[in-house]
N, C-alpha and C positions, 0 to 999 in steps of 0.2 A: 504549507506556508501560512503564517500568519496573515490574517486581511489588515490592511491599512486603517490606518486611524484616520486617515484621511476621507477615504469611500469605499463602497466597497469592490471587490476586482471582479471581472468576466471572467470564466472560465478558460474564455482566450487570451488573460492577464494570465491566470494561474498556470496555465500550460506553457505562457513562454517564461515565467520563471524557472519551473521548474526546468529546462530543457537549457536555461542560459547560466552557464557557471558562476560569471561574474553577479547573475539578479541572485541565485542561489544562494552568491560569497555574501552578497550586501541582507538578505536576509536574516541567514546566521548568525554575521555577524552585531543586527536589530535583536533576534534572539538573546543572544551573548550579554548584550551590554545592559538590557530589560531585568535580565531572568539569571545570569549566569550560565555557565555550561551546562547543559542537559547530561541527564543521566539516563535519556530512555530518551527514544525518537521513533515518532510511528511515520511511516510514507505510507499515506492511506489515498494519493492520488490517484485516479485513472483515466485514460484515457480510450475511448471504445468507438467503436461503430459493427455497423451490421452487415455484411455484403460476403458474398463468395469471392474467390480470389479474382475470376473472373468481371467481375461486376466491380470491383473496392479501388478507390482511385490511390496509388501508392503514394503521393503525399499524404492519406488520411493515414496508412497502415505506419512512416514513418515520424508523423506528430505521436500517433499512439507507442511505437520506442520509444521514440523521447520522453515524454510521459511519464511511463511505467517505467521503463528500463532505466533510460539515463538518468533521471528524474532522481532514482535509488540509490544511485550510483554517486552523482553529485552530494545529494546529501549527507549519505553514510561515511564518502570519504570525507568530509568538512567536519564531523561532528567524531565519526573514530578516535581519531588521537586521543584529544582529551579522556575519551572512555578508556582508553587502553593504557595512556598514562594514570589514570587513576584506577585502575585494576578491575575496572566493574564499569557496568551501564548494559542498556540493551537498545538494540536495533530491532522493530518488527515493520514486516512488509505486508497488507494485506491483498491478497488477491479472491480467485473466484478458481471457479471448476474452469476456468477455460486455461488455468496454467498447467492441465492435466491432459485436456484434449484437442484436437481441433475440430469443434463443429464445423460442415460447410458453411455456414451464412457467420461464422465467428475469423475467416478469413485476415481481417482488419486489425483484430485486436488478441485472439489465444497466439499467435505467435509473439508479440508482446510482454502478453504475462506470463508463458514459459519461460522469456529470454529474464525475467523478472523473480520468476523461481528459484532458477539455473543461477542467476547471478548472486541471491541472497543464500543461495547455499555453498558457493563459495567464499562469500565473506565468515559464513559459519564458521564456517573449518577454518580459514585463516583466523578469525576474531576469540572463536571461544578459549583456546588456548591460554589469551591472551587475559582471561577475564569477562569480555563480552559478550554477552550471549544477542546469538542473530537467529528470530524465528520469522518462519511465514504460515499465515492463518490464512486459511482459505475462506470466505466465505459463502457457502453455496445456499442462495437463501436470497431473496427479496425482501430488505431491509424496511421496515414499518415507517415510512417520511410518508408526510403530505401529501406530496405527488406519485408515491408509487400507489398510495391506496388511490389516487384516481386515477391511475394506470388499470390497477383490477378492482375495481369498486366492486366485485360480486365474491370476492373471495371471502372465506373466513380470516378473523383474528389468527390462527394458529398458522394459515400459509406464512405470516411474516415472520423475519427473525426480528426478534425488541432488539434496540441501539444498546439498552442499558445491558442486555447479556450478552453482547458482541462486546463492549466495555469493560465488562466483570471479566472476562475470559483473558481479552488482552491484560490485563491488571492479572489476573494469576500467572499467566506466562512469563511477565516481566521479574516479576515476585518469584517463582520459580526457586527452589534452592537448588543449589549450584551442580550438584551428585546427581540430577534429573533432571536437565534441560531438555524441553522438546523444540522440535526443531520443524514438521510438519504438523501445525493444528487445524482440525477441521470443524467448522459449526455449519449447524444446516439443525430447522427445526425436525422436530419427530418426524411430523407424518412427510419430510420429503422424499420423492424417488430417486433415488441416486443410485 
């Protein structure tokens, strides 16, 4: 969601957007009226935490649905139409390796981005048909910001993935011609173990 012109939002702003239909409808439709209909729309939200199922308080595991799932879900459906009345547009969702697996201590949050996989690849198949292509990019990779280099300040340049080729990537998938949509993309730098 766009930040305000006004200030900027908490994360606890942006998550109850995301999660309320109506802040959704009024953002969109901020969108809309700025920019015109979009022809491409990324939900690059997330919501996480750390803890075993044991251990994770189930309001944190049902902010993180809301989130990532609903989140998707709201948006795709607000902005759909118009892409499908006009025969074209794309939806991309990006997540991480945890909508493949469930680590123990990912308890909070990989059932979230599965239920976020699982959902974006049913828009697929309903939407591509239609003209709109729906992909989901995983990215498995520690993304090169500010704070994550002081998360791992001993790491080298190469553990991060650059923003600009997480950007490029998305931009080719969007771009995509029509006879070869992909639909799971995966980045992660070279030397990671996966």
């Amino acid at each position: 969601m766009p930040r305000s012109r006004r200030s900027c939002r908490t994360q606890k702003d942006i998550d109850a957007t995301l999660s309320d239909p109506a802040q959704v409808e009024a953002a969109a439709s901020a969108v809309e009226g700025d920019l015109g209909s979009p022809t491409v729309m990324i939900h690059n939200a997330v919501g996480g935490a750390i803890g075993t199922f044991m251990e994770i308080d189930p309001a944190i595991l049902n902010r993180n649905f809301q989130v990532n799932t609903m989140g998707l879900l709201y948006l795709a459906r607000r902005f759909a139409s118009a892409m499908v009345s006009s025969g074209k547009g794309a939806i991309i969702a990006t997540g991480n390796t945890s909508s493949w697996r469930g680590k123990p201590d990912r308890a909070a949050f990989a059932p979230t981005k599965a239920a976020q996989r699982i959902l974006a690849e049913a828009m697929a198949r309903e939407l591509g048909p239609k003209g709109v292509h729906v992909a989901y990019v995983v990215i498995d990779a520690v993304i090169d910001l500010e704070w994550t280099r002081k998360r791992y300040p001993h790491r080298p340049d190469d553990f991060f993935i650059k923003p600009k080729a997480i950007a490029d990537e998305i931009w080719h998938v969007v771009h995509q011609d029509r006879s070869a949509w992909s639909f799971n993309v995966e980045l992660r730098p070279f030397g990671e173990t996966w």
